[in-house]
C-alpha positions as protocol buffer text, in pm:
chain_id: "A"
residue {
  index: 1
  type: UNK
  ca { x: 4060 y: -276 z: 1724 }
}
residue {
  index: 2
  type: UNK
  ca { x: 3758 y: -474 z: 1573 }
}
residue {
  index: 3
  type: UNK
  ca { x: 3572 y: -310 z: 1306 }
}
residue {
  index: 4
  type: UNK
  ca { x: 3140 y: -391 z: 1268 }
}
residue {
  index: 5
  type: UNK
  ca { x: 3086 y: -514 z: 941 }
}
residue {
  index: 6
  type: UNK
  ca { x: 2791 y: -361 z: 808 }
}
residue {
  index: 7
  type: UNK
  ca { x: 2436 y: -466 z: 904 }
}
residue {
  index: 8
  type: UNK
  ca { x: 2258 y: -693 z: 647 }
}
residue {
  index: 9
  type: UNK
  ca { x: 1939 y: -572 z: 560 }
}
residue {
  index: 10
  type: UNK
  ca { x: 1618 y: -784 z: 741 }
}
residue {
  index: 11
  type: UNK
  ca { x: 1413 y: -795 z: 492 }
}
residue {
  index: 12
  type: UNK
  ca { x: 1341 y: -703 z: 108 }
}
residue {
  index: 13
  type: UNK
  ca { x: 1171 y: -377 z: 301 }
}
residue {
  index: 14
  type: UNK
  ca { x: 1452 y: -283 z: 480 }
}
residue {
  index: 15
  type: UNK
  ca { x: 1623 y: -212 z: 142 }
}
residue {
  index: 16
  type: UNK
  ca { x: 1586 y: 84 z: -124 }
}
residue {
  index: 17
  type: UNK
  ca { x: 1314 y: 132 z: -333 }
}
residue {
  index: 18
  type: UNK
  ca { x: 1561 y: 116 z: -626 }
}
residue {
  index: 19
  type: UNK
  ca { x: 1632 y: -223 z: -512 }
}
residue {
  index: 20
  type: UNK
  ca { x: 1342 y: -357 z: -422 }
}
residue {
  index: 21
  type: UNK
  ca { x: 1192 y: -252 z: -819 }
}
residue {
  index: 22
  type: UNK
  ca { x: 1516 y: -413 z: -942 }
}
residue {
  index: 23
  type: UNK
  ca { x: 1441 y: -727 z: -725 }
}
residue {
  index: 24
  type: UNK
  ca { x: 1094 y: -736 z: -888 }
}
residue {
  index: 25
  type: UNK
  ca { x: 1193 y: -734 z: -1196 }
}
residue {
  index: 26
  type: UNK
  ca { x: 1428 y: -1001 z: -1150 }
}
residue {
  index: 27
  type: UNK
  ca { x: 1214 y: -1242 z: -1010 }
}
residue {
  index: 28
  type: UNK
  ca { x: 947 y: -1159 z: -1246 }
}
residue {
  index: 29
  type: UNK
  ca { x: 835 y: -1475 z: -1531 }
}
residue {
  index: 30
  type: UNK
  ca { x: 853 y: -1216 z: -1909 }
}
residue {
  index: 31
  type: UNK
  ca { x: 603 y: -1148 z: -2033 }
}
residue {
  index: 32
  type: UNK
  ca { x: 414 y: -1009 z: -1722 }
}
residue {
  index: 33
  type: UNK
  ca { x: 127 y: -749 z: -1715 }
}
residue {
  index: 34
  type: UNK
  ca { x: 88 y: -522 z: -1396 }
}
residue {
  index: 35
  type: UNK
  ca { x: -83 y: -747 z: -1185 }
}
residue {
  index: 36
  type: UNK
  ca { x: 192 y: -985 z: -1246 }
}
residue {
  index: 37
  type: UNK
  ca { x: 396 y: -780 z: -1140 }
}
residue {
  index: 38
  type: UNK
  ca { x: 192 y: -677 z: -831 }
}
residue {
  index: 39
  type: UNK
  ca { x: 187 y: -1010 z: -729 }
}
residue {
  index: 40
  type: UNK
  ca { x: 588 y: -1042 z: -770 }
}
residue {
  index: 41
  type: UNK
  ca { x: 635 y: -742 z: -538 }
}
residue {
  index: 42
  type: UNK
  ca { x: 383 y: -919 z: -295 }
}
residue {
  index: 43
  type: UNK
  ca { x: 573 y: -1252 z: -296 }
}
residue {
  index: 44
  type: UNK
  ca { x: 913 y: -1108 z: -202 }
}
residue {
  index: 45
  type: UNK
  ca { x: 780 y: -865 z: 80 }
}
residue {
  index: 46
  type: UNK
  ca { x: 853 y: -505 z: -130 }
}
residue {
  index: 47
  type: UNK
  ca { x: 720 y: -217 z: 30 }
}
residue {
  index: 48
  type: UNK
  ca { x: 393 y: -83 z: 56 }
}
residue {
  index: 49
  type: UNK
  ca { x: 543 y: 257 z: -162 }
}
residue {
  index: 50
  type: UNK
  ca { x: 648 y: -23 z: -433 }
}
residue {
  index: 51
  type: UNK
  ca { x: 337 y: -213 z: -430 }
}
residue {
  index: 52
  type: UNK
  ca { x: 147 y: 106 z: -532 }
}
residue {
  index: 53
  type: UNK
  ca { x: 422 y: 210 z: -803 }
}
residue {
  index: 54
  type: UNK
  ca { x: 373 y: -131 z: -980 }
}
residue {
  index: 55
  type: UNK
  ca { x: -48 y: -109 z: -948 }
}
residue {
  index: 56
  type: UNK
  ca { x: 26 y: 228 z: -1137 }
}
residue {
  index: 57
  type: UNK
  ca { x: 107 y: 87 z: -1426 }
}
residue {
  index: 58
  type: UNK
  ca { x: -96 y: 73 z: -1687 }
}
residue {
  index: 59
  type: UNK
  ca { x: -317 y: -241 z: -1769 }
}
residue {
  index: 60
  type: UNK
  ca { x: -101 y: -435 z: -2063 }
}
residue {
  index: 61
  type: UNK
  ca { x: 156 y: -679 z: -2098 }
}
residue {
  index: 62
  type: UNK
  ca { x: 529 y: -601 z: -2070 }
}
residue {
  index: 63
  type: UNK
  ca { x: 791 y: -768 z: -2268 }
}
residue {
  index: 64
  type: UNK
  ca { x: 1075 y: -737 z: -2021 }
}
residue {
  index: 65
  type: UNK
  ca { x: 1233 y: -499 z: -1722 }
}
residue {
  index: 66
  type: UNK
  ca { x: 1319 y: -267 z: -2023 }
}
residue {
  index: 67
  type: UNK
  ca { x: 971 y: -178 z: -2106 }
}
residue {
  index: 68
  type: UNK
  ca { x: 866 y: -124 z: -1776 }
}
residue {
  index: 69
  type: UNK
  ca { x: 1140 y: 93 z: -1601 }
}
residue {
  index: 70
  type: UNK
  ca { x: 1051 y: 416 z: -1783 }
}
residue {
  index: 71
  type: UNK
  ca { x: 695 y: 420 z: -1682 }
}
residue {
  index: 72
  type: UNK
  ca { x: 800 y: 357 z: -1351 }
}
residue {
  index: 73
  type: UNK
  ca { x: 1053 y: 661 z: -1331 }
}
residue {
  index: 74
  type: UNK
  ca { x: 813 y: 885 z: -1550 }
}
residue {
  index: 75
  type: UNK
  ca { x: 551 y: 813 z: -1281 }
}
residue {
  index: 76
  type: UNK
  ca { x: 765 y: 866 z: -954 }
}
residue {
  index: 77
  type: UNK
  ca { x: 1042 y: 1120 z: -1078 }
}
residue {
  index: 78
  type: UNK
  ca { x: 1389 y: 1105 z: -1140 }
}
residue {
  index: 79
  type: UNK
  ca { x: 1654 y: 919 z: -984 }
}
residue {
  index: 80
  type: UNK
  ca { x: 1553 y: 594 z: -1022 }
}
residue {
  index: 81
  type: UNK
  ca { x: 1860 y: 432 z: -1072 }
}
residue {
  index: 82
  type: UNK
  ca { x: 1798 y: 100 z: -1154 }
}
């Protein structure tokens, strides 16, 4: 008996939203400000849902992931677990 090993996700929007944000922030170049940012999520083919969550932000530079993961869960409700 063969088992199916788990599909691979297609692309960056096949994945979670928590993952897609964390791959943003990974690939981003610190400092960024949000249209940085936008841009990031535009390069690596996030969602449409996580293209508008980083154009929320507001306008201002970010020092690192750390400054901008609370504004992102204030903004779009718990459980995001990244």
């Amino acid at each position: 008996m063969t088992t199916a090993s788990p599909a691979s996700p297609s692309s960056p929007q096949d994945l979670s939203i928590d993952t897609q944000i964390a791959d943003v922030l990974q690939a981003a170049h610190w400092p960024a400000n949000k249209d940085e940012l936008v841009d990031v999520a535009r390069e690596i083919g996030a969602s449409n849902e996580v293209l508008t969550m980083f154009d929320g932000l507001p306008e201002q530079d970010y020092a690192n992931a750390a400054a901008v993961v609370p504004l992102l869960a204030g903004s779009f409700g718990p459980g995001l677990g990244i």
